[in-house]
Backbone bond lengths (Angstrom), bond angles and torsions (degrees), N, CA, C in turn:
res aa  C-N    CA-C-N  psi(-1)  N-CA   C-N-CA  omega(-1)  CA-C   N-CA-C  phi
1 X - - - 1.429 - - 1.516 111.21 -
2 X 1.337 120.01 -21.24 1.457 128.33 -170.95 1.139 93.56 -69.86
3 X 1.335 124.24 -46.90 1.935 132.93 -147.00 1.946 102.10 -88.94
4 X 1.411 103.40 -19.59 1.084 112.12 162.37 1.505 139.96 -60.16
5 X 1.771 89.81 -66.55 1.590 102.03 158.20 1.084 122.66 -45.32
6 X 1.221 124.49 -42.07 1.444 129.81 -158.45 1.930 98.71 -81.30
7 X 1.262 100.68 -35.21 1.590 108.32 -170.77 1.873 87.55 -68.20
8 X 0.958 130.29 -81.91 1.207 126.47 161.35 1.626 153.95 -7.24
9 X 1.580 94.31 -51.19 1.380 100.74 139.31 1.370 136.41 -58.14
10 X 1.652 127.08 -40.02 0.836 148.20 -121.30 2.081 77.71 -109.50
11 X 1.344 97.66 -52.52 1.654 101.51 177.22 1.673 94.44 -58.96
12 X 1.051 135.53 -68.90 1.283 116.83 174.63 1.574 119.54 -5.50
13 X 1.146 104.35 -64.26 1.669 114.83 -146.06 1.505 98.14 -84.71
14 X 1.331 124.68 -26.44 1.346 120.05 176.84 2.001 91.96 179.67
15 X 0.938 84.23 130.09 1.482 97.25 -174.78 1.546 110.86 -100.72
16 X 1.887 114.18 139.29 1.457 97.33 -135.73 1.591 79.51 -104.91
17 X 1.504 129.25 33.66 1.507 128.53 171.55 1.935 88.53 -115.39
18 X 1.291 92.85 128.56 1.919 104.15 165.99 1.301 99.18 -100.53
19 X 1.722 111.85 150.93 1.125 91.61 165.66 1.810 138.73 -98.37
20 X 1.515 96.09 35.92 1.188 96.59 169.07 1.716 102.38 -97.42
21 X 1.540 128.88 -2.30 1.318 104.83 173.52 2.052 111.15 -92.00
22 X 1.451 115.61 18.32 1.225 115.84 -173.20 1.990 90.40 -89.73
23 X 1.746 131.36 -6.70 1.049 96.18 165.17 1.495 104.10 -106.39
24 X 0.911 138.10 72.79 1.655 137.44 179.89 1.667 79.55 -144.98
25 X 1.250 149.01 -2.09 1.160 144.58 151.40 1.735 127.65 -40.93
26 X 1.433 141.18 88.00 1.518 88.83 -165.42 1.318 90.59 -129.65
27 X 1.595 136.30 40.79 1.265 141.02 157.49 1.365 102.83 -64.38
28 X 1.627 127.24 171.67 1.041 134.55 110.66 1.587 136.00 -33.46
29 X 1.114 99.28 118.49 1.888 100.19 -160.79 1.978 91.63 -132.21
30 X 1.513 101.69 136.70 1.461 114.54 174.16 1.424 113.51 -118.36
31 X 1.095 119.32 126.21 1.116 111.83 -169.70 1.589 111.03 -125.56
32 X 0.958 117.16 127.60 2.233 140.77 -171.20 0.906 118.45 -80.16
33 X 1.263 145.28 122.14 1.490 132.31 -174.82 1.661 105.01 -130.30
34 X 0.973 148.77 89.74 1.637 130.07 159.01 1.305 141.83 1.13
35 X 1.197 156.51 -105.27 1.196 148.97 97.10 1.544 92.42 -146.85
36 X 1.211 115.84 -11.43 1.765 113.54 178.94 1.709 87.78 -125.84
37 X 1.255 132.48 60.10 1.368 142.19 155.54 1.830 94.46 -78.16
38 X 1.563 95.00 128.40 1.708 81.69 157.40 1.866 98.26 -124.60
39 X 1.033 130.56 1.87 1.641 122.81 137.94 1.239 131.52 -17.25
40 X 1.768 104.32 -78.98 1.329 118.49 -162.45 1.196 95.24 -121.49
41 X 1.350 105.31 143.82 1.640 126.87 -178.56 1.437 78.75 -86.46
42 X 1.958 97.90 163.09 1.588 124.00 154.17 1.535 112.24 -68.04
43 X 1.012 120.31 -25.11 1.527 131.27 -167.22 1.424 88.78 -83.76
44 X 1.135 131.35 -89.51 1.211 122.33 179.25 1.373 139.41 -19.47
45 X 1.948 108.12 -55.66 1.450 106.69 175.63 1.670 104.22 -75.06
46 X 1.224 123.05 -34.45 1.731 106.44 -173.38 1.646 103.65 -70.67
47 X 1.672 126.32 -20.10 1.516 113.04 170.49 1.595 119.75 -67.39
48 X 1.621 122.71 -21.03 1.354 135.15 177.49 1.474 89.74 -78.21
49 X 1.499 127.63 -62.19 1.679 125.49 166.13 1.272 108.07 -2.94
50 X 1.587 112.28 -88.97 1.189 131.36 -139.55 1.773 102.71 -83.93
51 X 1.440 110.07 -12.92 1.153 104.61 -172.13 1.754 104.76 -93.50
52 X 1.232 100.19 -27.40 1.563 98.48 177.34 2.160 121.59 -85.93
53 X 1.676 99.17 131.60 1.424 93.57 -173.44 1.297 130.73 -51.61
54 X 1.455 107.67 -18.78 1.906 97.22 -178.78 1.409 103.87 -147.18
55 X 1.330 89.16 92.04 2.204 80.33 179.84 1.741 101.63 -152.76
56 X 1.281 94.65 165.15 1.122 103.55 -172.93 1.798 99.28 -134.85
57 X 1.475 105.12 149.67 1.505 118.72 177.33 1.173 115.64 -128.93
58 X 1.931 122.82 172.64 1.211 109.62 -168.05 1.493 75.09 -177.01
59 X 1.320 103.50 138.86 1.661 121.68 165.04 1.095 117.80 -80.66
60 X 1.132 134.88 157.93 1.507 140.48 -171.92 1.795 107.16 -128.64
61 X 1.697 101.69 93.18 1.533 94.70 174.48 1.362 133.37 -41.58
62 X 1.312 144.23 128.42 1.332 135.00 173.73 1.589 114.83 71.29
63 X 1.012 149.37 8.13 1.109 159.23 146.84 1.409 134.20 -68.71
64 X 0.984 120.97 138.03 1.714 130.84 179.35 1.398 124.61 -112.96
65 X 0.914 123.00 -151.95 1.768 108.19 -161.04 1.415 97.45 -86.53
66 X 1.808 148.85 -82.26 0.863 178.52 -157.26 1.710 99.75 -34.46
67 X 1.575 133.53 122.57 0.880 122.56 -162.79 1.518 114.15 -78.95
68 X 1.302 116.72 -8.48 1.307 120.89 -167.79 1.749 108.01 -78.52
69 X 1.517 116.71 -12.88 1.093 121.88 -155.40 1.657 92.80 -113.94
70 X 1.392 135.47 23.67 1.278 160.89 -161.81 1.444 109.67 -102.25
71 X 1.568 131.71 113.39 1.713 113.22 -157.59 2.053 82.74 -84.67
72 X 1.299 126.89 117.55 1.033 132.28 155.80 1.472 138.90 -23.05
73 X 1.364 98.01 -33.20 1.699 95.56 168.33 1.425 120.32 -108.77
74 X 1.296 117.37 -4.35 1.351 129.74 177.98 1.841 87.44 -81.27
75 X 1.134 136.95 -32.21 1.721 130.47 -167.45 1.695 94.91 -91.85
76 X 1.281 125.95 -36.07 1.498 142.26 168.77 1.856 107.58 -34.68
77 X 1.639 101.60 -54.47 1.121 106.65 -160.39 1.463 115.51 -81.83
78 X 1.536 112.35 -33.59 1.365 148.57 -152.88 2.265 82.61 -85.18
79 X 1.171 114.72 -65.84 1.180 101.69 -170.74 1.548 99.85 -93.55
80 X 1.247 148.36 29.49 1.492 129.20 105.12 1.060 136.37 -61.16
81 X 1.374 123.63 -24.49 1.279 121.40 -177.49 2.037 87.43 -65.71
82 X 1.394 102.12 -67.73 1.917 98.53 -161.38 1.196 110.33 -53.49
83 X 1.228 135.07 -22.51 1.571 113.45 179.89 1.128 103.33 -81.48
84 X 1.564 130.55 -36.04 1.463 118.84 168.65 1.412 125.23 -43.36
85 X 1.603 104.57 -46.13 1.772 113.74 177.34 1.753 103.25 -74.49
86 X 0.975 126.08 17.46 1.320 115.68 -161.12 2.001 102.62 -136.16
């Protein structure tokens, strides 16, 4: 948990993704959002969105940042659908 924080903080202070390396991306990329995340802003994940060439996003009703707090089959369904499209 120490190596965490620290990894974490550390994104705080300057985060070691720019976003000019989100277009050198050229997977399929999905991207999760909460809707009660207090982590990640909406602004934020739809600017990684829009900056990356092939991705797709999706809000997560009632949810917050922490994956445990994630309704399991609503994430079940969401990444069957993309590997199917993918």
């Amino acid at each position: 948990m120490i190596k965490t924080a620290e990894m974490m903080t550390g994104m705080g202070v300057q985060n070691p993704i720019e976003p000019v390396d989100y277009k050198t991306i050229n997977l399929p990329v999905m991207l999760l959002l909460g809707d009660r995340d207090k982590m990640v802003t909406l602004d934020e994940t739809a600017g990684v969105y829009k900056a990356l060439l092939n991705a797709c996003m999706a809000i997560l009703p009632n949810t917050g940042h922490p994956v445990e707090q994630v309704d399991s089959e609503t994430i079940a369904l969401l990444v069957r659908k993309f590997i199917k499209k993918y």
